[in-house]
Short mmCIF file of the C-alpha atoms (twelve columns), coordinates in Angstrom:
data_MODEL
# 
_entry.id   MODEL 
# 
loop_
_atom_site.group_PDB 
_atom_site.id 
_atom_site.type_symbol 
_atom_site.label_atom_id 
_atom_site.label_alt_id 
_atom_site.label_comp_id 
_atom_site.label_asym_id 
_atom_site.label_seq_id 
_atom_site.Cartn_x 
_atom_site.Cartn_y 
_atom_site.Cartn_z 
_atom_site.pdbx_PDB_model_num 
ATOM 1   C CA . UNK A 1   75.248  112.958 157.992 1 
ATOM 2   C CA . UNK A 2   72.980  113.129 154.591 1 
ATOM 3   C CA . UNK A 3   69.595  115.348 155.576 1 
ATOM 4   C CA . UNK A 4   66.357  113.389 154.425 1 
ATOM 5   C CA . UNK A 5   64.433  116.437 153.273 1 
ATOM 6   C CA . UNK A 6   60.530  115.556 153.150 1 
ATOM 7   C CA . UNK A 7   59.035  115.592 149.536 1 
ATOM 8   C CA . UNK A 8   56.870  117.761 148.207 1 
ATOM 9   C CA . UNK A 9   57.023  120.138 151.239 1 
ATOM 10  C CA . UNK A 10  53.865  122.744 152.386 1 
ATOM 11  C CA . UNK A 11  54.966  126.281 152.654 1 
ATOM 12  C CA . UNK A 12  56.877  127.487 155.797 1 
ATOM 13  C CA . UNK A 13  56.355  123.992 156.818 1 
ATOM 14  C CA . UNK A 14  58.809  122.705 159.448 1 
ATOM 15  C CA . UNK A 15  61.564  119.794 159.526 1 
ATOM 16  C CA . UNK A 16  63.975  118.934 162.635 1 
ATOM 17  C CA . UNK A 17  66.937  116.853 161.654 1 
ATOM 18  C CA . UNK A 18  70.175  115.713 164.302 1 
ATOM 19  C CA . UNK A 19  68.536  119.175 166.220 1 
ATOM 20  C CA . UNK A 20  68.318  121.591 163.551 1 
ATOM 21  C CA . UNK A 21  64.916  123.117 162.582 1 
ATOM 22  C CA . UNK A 22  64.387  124.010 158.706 1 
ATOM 23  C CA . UNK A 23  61.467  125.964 157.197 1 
ATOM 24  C CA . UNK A 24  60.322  125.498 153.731 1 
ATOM 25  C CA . UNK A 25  59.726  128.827 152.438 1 
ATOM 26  C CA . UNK A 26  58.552  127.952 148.942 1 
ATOM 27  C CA . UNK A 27  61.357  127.709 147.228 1 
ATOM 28  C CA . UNK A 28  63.869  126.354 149.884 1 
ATOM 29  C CA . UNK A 29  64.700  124.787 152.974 1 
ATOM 30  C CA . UNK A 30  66.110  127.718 155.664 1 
ATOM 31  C CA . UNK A 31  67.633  126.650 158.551 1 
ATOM 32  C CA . UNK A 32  66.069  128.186 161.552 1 
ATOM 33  C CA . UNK A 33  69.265  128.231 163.856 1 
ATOM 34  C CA . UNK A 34  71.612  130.055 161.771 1 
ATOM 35  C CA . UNK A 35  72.210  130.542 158.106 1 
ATOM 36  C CA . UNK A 36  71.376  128.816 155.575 1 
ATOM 37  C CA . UNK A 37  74.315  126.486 153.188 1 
ATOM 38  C CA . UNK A 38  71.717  124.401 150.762 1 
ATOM 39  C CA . UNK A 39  68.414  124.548 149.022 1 
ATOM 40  C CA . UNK A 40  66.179  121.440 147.816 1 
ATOM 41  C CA . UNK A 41  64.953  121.769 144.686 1 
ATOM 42  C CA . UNK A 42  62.591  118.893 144.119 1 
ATOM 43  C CA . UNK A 43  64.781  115.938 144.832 1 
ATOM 44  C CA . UNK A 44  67.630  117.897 144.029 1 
ATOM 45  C CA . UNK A 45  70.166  119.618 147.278 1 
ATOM 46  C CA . UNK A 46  71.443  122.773 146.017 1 
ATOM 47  C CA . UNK A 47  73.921  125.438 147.468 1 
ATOM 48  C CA . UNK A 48  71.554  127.918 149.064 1 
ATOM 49  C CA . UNK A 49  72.878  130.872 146.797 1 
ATOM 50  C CA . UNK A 50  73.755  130.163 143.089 1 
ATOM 51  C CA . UNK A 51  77.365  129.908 142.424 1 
ATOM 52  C CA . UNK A 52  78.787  129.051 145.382 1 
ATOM 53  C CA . UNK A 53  81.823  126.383 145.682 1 
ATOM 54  C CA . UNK A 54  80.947  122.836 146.895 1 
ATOM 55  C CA . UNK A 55  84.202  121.809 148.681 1 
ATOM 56  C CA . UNK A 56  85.289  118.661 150.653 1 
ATOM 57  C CA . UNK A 57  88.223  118.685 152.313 1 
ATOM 58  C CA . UNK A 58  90.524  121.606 151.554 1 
ATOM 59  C CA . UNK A 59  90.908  121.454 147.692 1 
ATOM 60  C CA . UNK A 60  89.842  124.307 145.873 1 
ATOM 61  C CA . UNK A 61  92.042  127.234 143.478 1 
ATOM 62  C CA . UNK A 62  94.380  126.565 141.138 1 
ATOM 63  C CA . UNK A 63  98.170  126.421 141.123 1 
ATOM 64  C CA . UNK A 64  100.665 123.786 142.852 1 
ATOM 65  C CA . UNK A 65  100.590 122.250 146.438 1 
ATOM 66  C CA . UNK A 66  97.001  121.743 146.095 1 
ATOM 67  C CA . UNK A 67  95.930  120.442 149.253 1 
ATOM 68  C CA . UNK A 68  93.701  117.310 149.257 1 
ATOM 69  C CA . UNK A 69  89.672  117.286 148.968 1 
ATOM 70  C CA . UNK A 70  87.394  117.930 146.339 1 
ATOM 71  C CA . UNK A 71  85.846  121.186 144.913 1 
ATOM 72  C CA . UNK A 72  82.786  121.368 142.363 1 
ATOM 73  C CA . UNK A 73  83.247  124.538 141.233 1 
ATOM 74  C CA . UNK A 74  80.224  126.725 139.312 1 
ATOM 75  C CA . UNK A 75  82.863  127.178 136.410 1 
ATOM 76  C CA . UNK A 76  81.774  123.901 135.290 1 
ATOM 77  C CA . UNK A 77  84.733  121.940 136.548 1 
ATOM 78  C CA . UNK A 78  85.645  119.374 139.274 1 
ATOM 79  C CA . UNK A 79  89.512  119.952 141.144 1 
ATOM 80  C CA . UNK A 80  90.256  117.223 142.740 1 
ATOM 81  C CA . UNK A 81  93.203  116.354 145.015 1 
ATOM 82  C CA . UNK A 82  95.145  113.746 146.795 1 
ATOM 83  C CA . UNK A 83  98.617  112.261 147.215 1 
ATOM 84  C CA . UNK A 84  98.198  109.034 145.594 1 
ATOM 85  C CA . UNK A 85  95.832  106.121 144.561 1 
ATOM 86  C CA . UNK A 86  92.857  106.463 142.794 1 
ATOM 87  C CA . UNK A 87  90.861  109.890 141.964 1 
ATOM 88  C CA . UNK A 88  87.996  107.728 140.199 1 
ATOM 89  C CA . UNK A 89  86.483  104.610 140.095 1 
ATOM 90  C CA . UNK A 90  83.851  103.454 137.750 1 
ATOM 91  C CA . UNK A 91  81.681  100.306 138.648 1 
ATOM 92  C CA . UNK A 92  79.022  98.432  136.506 1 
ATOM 93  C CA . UNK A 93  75.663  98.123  138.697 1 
ATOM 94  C CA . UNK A 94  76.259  94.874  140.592 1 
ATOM 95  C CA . UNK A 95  79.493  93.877  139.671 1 
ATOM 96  C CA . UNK A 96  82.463  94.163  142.422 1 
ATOM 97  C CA . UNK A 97  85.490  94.842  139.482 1 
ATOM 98  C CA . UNK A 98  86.135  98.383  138.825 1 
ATOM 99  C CA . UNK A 99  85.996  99.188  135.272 1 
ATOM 100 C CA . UNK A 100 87.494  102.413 135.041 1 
ATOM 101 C CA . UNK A 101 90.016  103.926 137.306 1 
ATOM 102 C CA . UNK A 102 91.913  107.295 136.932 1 
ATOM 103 C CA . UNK A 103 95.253  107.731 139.384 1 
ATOM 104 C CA . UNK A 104 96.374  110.697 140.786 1 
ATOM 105 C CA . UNK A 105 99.786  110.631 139.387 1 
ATOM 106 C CA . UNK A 106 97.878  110.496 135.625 1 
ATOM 107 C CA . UNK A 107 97.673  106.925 134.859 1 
ATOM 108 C CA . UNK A 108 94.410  105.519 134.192 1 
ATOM 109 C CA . UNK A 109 92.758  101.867 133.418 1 
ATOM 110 C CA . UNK A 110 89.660  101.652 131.092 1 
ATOM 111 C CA . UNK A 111 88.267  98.075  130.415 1 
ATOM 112 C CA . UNK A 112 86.874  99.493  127.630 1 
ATOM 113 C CA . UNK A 113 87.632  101.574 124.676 1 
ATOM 114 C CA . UNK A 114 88.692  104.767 124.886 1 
ATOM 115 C CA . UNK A 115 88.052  107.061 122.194 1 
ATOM 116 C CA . UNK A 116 89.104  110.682 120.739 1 
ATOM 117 C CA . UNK A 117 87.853  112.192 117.852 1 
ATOM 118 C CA . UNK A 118 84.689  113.082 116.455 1 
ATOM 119 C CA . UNK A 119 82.275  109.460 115.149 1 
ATOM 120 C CA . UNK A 120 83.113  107.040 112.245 1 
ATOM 121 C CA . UNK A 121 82.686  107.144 109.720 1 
ATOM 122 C CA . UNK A 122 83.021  110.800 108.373 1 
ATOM 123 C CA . UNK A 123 84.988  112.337 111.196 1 
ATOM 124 C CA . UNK A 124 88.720  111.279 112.369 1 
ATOM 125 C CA . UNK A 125 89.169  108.920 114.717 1 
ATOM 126 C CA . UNK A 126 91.704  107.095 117.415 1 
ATOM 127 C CA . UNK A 127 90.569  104.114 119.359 1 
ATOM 128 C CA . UNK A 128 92.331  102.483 121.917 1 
ATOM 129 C CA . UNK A 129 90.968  99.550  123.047 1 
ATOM 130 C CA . UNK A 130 91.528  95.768  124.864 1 
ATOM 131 C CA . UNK A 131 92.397  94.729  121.101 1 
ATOM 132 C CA . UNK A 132 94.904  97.214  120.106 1 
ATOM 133 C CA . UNK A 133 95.154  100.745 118.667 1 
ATOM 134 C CA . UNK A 134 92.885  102.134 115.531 1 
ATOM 135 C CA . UNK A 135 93.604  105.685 113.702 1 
ATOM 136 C CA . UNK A 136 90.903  106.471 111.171 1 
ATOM 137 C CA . UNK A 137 90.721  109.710 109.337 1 
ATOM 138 C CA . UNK A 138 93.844  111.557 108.659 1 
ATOM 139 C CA . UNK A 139 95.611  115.189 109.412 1 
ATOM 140 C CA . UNK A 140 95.412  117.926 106.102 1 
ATOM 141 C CA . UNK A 141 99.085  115.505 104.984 1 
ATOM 142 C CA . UNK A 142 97.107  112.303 105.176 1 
ATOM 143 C CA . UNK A 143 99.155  111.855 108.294 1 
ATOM 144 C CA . UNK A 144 97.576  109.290 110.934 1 
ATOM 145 C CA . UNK A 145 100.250 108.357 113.206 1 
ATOM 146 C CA . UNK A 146 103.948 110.334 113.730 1 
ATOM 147 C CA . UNK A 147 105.818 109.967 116.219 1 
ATOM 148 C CA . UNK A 148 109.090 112.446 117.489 1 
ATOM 149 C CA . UNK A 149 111.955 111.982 119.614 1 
ATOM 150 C CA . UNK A 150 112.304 113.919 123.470 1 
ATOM 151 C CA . UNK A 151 114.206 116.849 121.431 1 
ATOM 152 C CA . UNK A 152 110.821 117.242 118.983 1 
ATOM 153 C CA . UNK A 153 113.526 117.970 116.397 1 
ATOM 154 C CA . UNK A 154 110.833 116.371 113.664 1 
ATOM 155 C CA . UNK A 155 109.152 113.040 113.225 1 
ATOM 156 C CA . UNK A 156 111.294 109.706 112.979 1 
ATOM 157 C CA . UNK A 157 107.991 107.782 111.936 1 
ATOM 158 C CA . UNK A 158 105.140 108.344 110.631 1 
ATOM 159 C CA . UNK A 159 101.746 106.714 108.721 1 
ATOM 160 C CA . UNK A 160 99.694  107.956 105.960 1 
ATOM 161 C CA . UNK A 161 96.351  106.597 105.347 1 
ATOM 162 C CA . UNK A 162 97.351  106.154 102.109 1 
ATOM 163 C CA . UNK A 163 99.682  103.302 103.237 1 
ATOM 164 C CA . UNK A 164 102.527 105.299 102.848 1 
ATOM 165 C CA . UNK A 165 105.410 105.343 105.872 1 
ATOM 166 C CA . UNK A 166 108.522 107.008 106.172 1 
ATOM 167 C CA . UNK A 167 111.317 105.646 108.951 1 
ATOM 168 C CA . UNK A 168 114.064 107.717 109.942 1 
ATOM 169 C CA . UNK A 169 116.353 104.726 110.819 1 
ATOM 170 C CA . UNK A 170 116.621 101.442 110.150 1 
ATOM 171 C CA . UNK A 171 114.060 98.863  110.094 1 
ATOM 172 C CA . UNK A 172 114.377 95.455  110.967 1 
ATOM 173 C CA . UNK A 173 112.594 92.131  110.911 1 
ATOM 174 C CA . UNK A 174 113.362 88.360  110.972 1 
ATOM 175 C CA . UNK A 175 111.212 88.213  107.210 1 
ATOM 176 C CA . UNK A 176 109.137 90.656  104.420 1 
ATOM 177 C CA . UNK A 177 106.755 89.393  102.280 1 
ATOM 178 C CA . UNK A 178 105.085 91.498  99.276  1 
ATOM 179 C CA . UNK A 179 101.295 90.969  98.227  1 
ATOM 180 C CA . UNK A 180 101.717 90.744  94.454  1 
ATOM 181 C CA . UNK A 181 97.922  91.343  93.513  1 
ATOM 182 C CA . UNK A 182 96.024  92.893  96.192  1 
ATOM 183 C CA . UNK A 183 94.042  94.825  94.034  1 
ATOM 184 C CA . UNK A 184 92.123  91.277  93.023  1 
ATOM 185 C CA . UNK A 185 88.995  90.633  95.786  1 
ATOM 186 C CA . UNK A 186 89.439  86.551  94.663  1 
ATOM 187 C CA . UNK A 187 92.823  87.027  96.664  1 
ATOM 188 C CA . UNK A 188 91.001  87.910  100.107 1 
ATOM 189 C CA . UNK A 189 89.285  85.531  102.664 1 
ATOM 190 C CA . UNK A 190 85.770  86.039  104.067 1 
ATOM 191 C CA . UNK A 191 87.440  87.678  107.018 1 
ATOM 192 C CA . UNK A 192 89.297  89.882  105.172 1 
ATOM 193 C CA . UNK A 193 92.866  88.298  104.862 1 
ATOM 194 C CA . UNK A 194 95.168  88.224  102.345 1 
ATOM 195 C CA . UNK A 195 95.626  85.018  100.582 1 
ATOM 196 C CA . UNK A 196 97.335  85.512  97.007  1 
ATOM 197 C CA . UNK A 197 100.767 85.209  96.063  1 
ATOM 198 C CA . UNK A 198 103.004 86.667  97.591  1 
ATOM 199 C CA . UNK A 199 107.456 87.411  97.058  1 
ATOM 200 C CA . UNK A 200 109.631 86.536  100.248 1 
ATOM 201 C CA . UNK A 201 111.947 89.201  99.831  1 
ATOM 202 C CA . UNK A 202 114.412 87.332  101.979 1 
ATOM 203 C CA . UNK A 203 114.685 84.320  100.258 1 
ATOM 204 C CA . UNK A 204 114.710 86.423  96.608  1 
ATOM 205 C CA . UNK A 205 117.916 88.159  98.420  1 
ATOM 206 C CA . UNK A 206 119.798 85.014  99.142  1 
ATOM 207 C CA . UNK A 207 118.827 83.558  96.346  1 
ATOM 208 C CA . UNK A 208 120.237 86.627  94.355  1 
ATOM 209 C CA . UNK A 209 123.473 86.288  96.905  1 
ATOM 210 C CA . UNK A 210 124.116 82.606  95.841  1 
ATOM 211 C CA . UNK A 211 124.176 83.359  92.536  1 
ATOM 212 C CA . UNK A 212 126.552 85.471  92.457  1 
ATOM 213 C CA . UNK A 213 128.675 83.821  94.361  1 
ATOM 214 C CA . UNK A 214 128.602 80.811  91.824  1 
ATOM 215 C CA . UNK A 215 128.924 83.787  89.538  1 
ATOM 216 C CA . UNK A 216 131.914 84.871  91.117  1 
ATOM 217 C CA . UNK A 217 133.743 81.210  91.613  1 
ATOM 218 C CA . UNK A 218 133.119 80.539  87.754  1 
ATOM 219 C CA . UNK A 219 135.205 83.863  86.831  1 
ATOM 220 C CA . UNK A 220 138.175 82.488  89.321  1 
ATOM 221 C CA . UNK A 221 137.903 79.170  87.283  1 
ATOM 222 C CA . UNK A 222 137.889 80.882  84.268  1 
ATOM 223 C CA . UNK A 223 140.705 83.116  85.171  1 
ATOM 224 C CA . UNK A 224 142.753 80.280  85.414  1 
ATOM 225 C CA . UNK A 225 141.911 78.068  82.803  1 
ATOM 226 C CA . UNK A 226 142.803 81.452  80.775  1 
ATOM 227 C CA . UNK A 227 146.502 82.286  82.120  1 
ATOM 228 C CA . UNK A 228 147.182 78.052  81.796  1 
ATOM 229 C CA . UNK A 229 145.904 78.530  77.846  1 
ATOM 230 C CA . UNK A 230 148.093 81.859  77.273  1 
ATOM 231 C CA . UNK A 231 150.639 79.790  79.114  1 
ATOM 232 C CA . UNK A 232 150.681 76.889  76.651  1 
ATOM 233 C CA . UNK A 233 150.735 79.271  73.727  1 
ATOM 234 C CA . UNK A 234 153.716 80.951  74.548  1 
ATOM 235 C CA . UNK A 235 155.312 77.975  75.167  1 
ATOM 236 C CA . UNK A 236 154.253 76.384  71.642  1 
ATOM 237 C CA . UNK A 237 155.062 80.205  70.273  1 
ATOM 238 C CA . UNK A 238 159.002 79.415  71.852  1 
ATOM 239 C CA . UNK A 239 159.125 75.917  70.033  1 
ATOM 240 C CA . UNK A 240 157.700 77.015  66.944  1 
ATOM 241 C CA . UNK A 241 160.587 80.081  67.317  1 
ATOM 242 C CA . UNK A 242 163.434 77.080  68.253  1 
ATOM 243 C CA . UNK A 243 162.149 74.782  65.488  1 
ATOM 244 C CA . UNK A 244 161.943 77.608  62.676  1 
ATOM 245 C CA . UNK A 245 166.048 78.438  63.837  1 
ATOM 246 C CA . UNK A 246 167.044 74.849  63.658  1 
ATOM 247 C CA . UNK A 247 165.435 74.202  60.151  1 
ATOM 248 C CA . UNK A 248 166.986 77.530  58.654  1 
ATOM 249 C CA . UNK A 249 170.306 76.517  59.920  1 
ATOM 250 C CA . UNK A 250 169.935 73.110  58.357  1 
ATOM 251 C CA . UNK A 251 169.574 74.957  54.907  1 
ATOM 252 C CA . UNK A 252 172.443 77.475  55.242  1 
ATOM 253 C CA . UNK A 253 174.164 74.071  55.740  1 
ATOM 254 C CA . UNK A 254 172.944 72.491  52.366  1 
# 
């Protein structure tokens, strides 16, 4: 049970609470039946000696098989301990919904945006928030984003805020379009959007495909109309031969 100290208390005035009797002796509260755990300072309950442990339940060290409870420590740090569920939950004044909750296996829900970094602009930046994922600012490579395999035997993607990306695999997607003047504002929408020209490179590709194809059947044709040509002339080449043998035997007749 919470002890309702009175405010603004004389000295070595007295206070009985659930049948303990404190004294106010200027500074603190002393309990009159034994020793003394707390100290009120203004409306503020402190451990009776600076530095001590606050613990609830049995929590408290480092190291595993914490047992469960909660210790405010004078390190400047919280443990806290149980075996499942929720550690935290964050409320807005009046409203029922949790906004915030932090699990004791690590997971964690934030309605709103969580942040790292130092503040934008001028410092780098990663938001993660109910509308996606943001990375502003770069590492000293102009790296934003990289990402590694379970091995960590080097990055198989990774984003430059220049733009740039490099893909250790292969990439795939149903269609690629190029912006072919970006560089001109007139091409952008209020909003920011792209509208210019663009190339499909898909439909450049099959385009490219067909032709070549047609390319291809046209040498076939012309293959053929070829060997049928060569054909003919070596068959007129054979009369012309015949002919020239009949006419020379007609004049060694004459």
């Amino acid at each position: 049970m919470a002890i309702d100290f009175p405010n603004s208390p004389g000295l070595d005035q007295e206070f009985t609470s659930a049948g303990v009797t404190w004294k106010y002796d200027g500074e603190k509260w002393v309990s009159q039946s034994g020793a003394s755990y707390w100290k009120r300072d203004g409306t503020t309950l402190k451990p009776a000696n600076d530095g001590d442990t606050v613990t609830v339940g049995s929590a408290g060290g480092s190291g595993s098989g914490r047992p469960a409870g909660i210790s405010l420590n004078s390190g400047n740090y919280i443990y806290a301990s149980r075996a499942s569920g929720p550690m935290w939950t964050g409320y807005l004044t009046g409203i029922n919904n949790a906004t915030s909750i932090i699990n004791a296996d690590g997971s964690a829900i934030f309605d709103g945006t969580v942040a790292a970094g130092g503040e934008w602009p001028g410092n780098s930046r990663t938001v993660i928030g109910p509308t996606g994922l943001g990375i502003i600012g770069s590492g000293t490579d102009g790296t934003v984003l990289s990402i590694y395999p379970s091995n960590g035997a080097g990055y198989t993607i990774r984003f430059q805020s220049s733009g740039s990306a490099t893909f250790a695999g292969t990439v795939t997607a149903p269609g690629l379009f190029f912006n072919l003047e970006p560089d001109n504002p007139a091409n952008f929408s209020t909003e920011g959007e792209y509208t210019g020209p663009t190339l499909n490179v898909k439909d450049r590709i099959l385009n490219l495909i067909s032709r070549l194809d047609a390319l291809e059947a046209n040498e076939v044709i012309d293959d053929a109309a070829d060997t049928s040509l060569l054909q003919l002339l070596a068959n007129a080449s054979a009369r012309l031969d015949s002919i020239e043998s009949r006419l020379s035997a007609l004049e060694g007749g004459n």
